[in-house]
C-alpha positions in Angstrom: -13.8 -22.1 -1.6 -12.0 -19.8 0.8 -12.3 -17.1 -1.1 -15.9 -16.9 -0.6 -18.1 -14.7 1.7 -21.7 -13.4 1.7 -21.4 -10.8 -1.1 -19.0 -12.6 -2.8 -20.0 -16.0 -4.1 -21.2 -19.0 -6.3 -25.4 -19.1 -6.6 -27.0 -21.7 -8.5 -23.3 -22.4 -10.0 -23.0 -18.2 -10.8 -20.5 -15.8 -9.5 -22.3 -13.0 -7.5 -20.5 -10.2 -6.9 -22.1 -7.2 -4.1 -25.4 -8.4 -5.5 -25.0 -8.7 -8.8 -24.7 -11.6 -11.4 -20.7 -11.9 -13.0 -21.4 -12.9 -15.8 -24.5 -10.6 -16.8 -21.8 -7.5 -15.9 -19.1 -9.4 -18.5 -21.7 -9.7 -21.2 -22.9 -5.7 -20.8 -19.0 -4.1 -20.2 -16.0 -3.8 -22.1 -12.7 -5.9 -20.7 -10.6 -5.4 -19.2 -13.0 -3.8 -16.5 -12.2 -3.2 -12.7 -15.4 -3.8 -10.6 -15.7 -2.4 -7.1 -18.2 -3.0 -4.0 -19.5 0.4 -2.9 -20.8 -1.4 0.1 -17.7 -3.7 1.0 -16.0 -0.5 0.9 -17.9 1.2 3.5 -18.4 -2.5 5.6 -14.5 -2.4 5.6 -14.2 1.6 7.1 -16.9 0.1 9.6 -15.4 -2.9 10.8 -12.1 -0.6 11.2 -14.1 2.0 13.4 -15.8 -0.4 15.3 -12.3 -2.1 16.1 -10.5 0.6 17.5 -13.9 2.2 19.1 -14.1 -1.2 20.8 -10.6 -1.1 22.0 -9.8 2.0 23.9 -9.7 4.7 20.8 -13.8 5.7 20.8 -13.8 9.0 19.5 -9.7 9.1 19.7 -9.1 7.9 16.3 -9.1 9.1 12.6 -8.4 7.0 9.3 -7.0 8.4 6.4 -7.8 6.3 3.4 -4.5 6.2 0.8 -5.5 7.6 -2.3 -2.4 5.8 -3.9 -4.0 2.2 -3.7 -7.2 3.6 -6.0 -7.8 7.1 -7.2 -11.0 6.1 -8.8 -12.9 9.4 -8.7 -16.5 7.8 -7.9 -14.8 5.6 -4.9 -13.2 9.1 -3.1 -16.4 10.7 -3.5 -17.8 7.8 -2.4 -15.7 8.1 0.7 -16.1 11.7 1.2 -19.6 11.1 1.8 -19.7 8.5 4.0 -18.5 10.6 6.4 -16.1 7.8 7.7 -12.5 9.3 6.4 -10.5 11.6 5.6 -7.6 11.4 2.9 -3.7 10.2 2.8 -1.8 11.6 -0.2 1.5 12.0 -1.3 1.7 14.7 -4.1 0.4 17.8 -4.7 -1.6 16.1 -7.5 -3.7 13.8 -5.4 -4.6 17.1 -2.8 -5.7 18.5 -6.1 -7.8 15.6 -6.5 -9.0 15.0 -2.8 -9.9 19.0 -3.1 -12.2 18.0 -6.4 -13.8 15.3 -4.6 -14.6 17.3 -1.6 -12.0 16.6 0.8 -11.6 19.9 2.7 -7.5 20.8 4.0 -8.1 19.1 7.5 -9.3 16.1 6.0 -6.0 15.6 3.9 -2.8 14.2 5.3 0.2 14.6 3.4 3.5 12.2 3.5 5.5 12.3 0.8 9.2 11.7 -0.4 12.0 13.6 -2.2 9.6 16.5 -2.8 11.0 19.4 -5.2 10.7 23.3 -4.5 7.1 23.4 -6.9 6.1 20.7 -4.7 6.1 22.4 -1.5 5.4 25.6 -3.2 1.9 24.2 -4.4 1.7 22.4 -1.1 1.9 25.5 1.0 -1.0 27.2 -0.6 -3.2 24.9 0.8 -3.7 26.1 4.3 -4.7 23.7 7.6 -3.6 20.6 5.5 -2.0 18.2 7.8 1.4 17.7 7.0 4.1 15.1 7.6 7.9 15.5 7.3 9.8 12.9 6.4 13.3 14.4 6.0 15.6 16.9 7.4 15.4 18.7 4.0 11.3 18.8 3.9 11.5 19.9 7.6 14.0 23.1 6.4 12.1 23.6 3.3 8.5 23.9 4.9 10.2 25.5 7.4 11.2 28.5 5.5 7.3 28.7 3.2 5.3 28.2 6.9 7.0 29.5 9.9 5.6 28.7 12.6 2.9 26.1 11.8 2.2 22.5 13.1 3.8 19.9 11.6 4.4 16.0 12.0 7.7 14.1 11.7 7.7 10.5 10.2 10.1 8.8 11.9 11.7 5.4 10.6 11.8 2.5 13.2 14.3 0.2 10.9 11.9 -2.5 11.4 9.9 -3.7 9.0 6.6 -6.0 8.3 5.1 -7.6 5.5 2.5 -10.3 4.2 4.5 -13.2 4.7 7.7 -11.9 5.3 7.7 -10.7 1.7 10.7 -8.2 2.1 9.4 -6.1 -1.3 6.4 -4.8 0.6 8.6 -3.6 4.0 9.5 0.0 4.3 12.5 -0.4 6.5 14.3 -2.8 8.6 16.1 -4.6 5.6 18.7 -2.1 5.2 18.7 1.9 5.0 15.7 3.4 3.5 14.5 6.6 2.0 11.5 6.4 3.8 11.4 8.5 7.6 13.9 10.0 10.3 16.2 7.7 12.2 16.8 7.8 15.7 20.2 8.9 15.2 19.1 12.3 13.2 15.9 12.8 15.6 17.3 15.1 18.0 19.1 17.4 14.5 15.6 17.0 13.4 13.9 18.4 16.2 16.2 21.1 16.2 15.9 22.2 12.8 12.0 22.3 13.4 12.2 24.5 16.6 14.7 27.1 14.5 11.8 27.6 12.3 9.5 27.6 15.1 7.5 24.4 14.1 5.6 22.7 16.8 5.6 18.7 16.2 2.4 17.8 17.2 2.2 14.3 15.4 4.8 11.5 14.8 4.0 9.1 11.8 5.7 6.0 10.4 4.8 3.3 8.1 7.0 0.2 8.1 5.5 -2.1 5.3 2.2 -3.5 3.5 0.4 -6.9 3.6 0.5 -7.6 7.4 -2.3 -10.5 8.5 -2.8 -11.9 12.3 0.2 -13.8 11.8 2.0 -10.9 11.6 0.9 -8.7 15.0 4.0 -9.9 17.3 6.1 -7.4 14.4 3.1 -4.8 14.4 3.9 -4.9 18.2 8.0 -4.3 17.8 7.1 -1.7 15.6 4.9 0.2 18.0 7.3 -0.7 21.1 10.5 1.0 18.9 8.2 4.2 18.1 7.7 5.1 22.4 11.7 6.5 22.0 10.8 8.7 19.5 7.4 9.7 21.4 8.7 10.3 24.9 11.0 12.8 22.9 7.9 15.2 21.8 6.5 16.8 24.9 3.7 18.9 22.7 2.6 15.3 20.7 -1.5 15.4 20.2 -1.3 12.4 17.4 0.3 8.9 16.5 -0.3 7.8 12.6 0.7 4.5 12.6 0.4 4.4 8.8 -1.3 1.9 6.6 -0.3 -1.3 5.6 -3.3 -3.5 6.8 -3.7 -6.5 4.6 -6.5 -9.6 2.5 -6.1 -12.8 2.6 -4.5 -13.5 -1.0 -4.6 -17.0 -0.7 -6.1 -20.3 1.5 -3.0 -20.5 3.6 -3.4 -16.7 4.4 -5.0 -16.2 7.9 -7.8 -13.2 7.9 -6.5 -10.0 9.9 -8.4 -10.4 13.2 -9.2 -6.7 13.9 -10.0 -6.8 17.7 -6.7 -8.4 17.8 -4.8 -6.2 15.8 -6.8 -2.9 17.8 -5.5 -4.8 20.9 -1.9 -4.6 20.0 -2.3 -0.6 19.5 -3.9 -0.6 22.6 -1.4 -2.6 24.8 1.4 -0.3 23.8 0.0 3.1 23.2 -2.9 2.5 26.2 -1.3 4.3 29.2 -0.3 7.6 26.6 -2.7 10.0 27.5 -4.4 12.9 25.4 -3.0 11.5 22.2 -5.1 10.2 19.3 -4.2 7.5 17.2 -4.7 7.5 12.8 -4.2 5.0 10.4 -3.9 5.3 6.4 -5.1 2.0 5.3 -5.3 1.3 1.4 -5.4 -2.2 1.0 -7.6 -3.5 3.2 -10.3 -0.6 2.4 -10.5 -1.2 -1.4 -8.5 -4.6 -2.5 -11.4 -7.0 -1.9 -13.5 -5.0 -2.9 -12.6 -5.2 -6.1 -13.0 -7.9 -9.2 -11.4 -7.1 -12.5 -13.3 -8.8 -15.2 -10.7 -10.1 -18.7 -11.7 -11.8 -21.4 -10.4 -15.0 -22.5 -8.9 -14.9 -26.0 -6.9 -18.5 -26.3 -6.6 -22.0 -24.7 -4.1 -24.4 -25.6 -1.0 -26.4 -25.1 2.5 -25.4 -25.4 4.3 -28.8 -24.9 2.9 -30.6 -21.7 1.6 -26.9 -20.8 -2.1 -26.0 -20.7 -2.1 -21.9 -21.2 -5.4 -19.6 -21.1 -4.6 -16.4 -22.6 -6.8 -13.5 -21.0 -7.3 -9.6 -22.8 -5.0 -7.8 -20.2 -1.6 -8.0 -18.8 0.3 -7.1 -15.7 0.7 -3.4 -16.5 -2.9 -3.2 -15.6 -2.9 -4.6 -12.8 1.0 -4.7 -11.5 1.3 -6.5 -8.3 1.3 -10.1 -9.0 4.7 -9.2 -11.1 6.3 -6.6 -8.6 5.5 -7.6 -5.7 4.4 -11.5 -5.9 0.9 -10.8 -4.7 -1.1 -13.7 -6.6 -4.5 -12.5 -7.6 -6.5 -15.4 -7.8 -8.2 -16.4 -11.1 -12.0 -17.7 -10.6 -14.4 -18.9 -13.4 -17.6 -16.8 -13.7 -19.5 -20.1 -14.2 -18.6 -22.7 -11.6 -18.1 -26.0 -12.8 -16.8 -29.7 -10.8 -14.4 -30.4 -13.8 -10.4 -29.3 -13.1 -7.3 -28.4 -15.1 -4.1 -27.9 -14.2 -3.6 -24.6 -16.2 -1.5 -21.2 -16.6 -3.1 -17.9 -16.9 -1.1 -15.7 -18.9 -1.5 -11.9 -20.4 -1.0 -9.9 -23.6 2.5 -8.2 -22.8 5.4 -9.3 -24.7 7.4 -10.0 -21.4 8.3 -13.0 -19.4 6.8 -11.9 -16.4 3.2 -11.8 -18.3 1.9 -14.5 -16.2 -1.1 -14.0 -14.0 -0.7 -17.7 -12.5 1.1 -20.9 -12.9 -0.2 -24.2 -12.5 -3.6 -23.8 -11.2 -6.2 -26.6 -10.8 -9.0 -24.4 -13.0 -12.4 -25.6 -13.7 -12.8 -26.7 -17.3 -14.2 -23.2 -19.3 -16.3 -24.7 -21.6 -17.9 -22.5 -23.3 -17.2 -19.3 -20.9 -15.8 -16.0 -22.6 -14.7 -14.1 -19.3 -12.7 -15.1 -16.1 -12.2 -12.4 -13.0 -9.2 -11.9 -10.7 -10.5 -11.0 -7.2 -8.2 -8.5 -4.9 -7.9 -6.2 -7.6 -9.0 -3.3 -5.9 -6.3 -2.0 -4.7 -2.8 -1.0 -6.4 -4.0 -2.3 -9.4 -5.5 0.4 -12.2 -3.8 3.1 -10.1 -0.2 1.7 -11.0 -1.4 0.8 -14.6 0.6 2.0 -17.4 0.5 2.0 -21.3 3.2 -0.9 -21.8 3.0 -2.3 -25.4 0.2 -0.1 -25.6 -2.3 -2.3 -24.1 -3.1 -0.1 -21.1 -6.9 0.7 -21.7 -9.2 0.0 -19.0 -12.6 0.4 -17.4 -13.8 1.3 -14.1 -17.1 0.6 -12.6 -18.5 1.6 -9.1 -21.5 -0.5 -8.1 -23.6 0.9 -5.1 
């Protein structure tokens, strides 16, 4: 299956997960349960490093892991100690967090949106945390609390990219975002900063979520359209190309080649000199590293309709609704006998469908079923809808 690689996989018909037996975890844990890969969480910080290390950015690089696709507290300490990251948040609640899991000031980057008056209030007691402006307002505003500090602008290009074109996961480009500082306002932005005598030493933009190999030629236009916005910064030290690195989600999804992607950084931004490069991936640190185990609670037909009814909804795990990211469904037991099937939650909503029309092995006598990808963006954007928004969380090392 495509699906499959060496620490996740089918042995002697059983689904292995980072070295450990599927269905001996289902039979032990409460459901729903997330399950993450310590160590494909690491191998994915190291295949990152060794990328960029390969291709012009040794020892010119930092990554910033987003806290926003999995707040887990055992994963960010988890992190913290590899010694392989630092931390992208955006509120003062997750610096809070990233403080309580060891993340020191300098190891926290800080983009957020729309922020109130508390919010920079609690920000600015945080000294050396590196922070990112992403409006004329936040520039004024942090401004006034830290004159004369170093801050970065984030800067929109108005192009956007995306898993398969999927314009719910781009951040600009489809029409005027919240996100970042246009080209038109740069110059008023740049003012602003200097009347508060606040060096820009960084520019940072993040244009969408998802991307794959197939998507590099936009990674590329994105990069191009940010050298306006650099040539304008004569005391620039960093670029933070923001996150947005994406999994293969299904078997027509191409695998992000990372010495290809790493080239594309370096065929724009090789000739800048002194400047180091950062990247705040989410998604492809934690999504496959993650299984989320559900039990299976009915199967029957509904007209000409075969429906499996699983424990947990899409308010644990949101995606596959919002955002039309299919998690796929995978028996814990493998079996040669198929089904056409639907996969379907507990929430009283039409959108409670975790797939449609699936050619599923025959359960048999099987309790559990696991969605793989679920990682990332899935407990942290869980909510209580219908009530049903219990959960687990397991780290396995």
């Amino acid at each position: 299956m495509w699906w499959q690689r060496e620490d996740l996989n089918y042995q002697n018909h059983r689904l292995c997960f980072s070295g450990r037996n599927v269905e001996a975890l289902a039979s032990q844990l409460p459901t729903p349960s997330f399950i993450y890969s310590g160590k494909r969480i690491v191998n994915n910080l190291e295949r990152l490093k060794g990328a960029l290390n390969r291709h012009g950015f040794k020892n010119q690089h930092t990554i910033y892991y987003a806290m926003k696709a999995n707040r887990f507290m055992p994963i960010l300490t988890l992190l913290k100690t590899s010694g392989l990251c630092g931390v992208d948040v955006c509120s003062p609640s997750e610096v809070d967090m990233a403080r309580a899991c060891g993340f020191e000031c300098e190891d926290i980057s800080y983009t957020g949106v729309s922020l109130s008056k508390t919010d920079f209030d609690r920000l600015s007691k945080h000294p050396n945390i590196v922070i990112n402006c992403d409006s004329l307002y936040s520039i004024e505003q942090w401004g006034r609390l830290k004159l004369g500090t170093e801050i970065g602008i984030r800067i929109n290009p108005d192009i956007g990219i995306s898993r398969t074109h999927n314009n719910k996961l781009k951040y600009s480009g489809n029409m005027p975002s919240k996100f970042g500082i246009y080209r038109e306002q740069f110059h008023q932005a740049l003012a602003l900063a200097s009347s508060h005598q606040l060096k820009v030493v960084r520019i940072h933009f993040h244009a969408g979520c998802g991307y794959l190999t197939a998507e590099l030629r936009q990674l590329e236009e994105i990069l191009t359209a940010s050298l306006w916005f650099i040539k304008q910064l004569p005391d620039l030290q960093w670029i933070n190309i923001g996150g947005g690195l994406g999994v293969p989600h299904s078997e027509s999804d191409q695998l992000l080649d990372l010495d290809a992607w790493a080239q594309t950084i370096q065929q724009v931004y090789g000739e800048l000199s002194n400047i180091k490069l950062a990247i705040e991936p989410g998604e492809y640190i934690v999504k496959d590293a993650g299984l989320l185990l559900l039990e299976i609670t009915f199967c029957e037909h509904k007209q000409d309709t075969l429906f499996m009814g699983v424990n947990a909804g899409f308010n644990i795990a949101p995606e596959p609704a919002f955002y039309d990211m299919p998690f796929l469904p995978v028996p814990l037991h493998e079996t040669s006998i198929k089904q056409r099937i639907n996969i379907v939650g507990n929430i009283n909503e039409a959108l409670d469908v975790w797939y449609q029309n699936i050619d599923f092995p025959a359960i048999d006598d099987q309790q559990h079923i696991a969605l793989i990808n679920a990682g990332a963006y899935s407990s942290s954007m869980a909510s209580n809808h219908c009530m049903r928004g219990s959960f687990s969380e397991y780290l396995l090392l």
